[in-house]
C-alpha positions in Angstrom: 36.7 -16.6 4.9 37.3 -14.0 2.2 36.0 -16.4 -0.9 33.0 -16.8 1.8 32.5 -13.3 1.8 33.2 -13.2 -2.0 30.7 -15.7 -3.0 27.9 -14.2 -0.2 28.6 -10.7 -2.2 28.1 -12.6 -5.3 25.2 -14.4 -5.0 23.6 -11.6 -3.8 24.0 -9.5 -6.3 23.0 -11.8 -9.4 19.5 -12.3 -6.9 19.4 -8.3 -6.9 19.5 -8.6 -10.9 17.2 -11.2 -11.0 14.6 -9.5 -9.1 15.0 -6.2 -11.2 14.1 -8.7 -14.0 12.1 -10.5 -12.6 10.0 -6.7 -11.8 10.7 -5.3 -15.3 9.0 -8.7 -16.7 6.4 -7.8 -14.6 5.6 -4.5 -16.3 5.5 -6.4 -20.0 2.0 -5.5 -21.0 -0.7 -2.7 -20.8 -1.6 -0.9 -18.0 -4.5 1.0 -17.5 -5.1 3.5 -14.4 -7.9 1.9 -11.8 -9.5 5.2 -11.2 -11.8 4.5 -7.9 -8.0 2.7 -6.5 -6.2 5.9 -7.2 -8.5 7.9 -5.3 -8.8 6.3 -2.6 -4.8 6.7 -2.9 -5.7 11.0 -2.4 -5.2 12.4 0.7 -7.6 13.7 2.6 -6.5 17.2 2.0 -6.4 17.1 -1.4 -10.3 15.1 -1.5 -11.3 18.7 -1.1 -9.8 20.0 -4.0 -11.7 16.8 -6.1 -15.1 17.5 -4.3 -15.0 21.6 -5.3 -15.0 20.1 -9.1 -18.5 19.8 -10.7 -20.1 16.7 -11.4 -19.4 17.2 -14.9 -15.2 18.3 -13.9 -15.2 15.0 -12.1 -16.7 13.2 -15.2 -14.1 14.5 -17.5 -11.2 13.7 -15.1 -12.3 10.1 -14.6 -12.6 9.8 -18.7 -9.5 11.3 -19.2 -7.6 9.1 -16.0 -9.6 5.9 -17.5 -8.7 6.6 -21.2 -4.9 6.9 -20.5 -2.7 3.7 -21.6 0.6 2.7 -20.7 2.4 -0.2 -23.4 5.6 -1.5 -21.9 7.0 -3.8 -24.2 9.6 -6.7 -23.4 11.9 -5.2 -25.7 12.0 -2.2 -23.3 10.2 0.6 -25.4 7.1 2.3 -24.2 4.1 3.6 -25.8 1.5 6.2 -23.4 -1.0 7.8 -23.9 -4.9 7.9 -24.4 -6.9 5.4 -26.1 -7.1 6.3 -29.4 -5.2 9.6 -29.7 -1.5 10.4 -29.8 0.9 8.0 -28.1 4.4 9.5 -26.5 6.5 6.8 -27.3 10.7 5.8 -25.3 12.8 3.0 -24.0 12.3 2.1 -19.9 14.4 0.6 -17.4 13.1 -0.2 -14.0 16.4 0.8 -11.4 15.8 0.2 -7.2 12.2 0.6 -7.6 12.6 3.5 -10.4 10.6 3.5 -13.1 12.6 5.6 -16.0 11.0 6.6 -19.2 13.7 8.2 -21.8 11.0 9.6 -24.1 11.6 9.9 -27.6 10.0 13.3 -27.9 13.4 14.2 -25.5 11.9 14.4 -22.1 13.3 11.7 -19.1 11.3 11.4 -16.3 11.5 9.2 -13.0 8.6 8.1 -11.3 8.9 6.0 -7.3 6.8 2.5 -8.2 6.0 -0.3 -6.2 4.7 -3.6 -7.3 1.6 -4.2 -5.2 1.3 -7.5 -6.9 1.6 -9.0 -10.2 -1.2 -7.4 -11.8 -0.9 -3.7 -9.5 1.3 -1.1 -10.0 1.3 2.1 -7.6 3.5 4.7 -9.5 4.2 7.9 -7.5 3.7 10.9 -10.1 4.4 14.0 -8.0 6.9 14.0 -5.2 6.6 17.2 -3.2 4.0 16.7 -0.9 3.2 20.9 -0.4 2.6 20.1 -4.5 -1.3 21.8 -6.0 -1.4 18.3 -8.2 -4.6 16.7 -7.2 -3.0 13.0 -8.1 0.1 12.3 -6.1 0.4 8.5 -6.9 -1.8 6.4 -10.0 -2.3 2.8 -9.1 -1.8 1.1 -12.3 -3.7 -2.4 -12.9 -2.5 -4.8 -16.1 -4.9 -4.9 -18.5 -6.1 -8.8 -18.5 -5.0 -9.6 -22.4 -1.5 -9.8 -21.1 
């Protein structure tokens, strides 16, 4: 009974490491933000905030949301940033649905993520829901080169 139990607690947890790499090969690639997705992630309470912006505010968010990239590279370093301007560049690790970014420019930060499915990625970026942030979560989608 006890080499039962041994071999149950085994097996499950090389399928536990299998599946975080199974989700960190996932995240290989680039990643873009899907703006119209991530709004429709906003709460209704926080749509308010977005309509009060002028046409042209809600222009340059949507540029700035759609300009951003996120490089996660196989050999788990990181590049983000917008297209064409300064990247922040790290190493990641994806740890029970975790996404960690040690940056090199010396900040760590840790962001909730789920995989919606192999080419969606809804990343939580503020926490505390009584936050001002207009974006609580980004919904990520792989850009289709990778």
């Amino acid at each position: 009974m006890k080499q039962l139990t041994l071999t149950a607690v085994l097996l499950t947890a090389l399928l536990s490491g299998n599946m975080c790499f199974a989700q960190s090969s996932n995240l290989h690639g680039t990643w873009t933000i899907d703006f119209d997705e991530t709004l429709d992630l906003v709460t209704s309470g926080r749509m308010v905030q977005y309509d009060t912006l002028s046409e042209e505010g809600q222009s340059q968010l949507q540029t700035q949301l759609l300009d951003q990239r996120f490089i996660f590279n196989p050999d788990s370093t990181f590049l983000m940033g917008t297209n064409g301007a300064q990247y922040y560049d790290g190493r990641w690790v994806i740890e029970s649905n975790q996404l960690k970014l040690t940056f090199n420019q010396g900040a760590n930060l840790e962001y909730p993520m789920e995989f919606v499915n192999a080419t969606e990625v809804k990343l939580t970026v503020v926490a505390d829901p009584n936050s001002n942030a207009l974006f609580h979560q980004y919904l990520l989608k792989k850009s289709p080169s990778n």
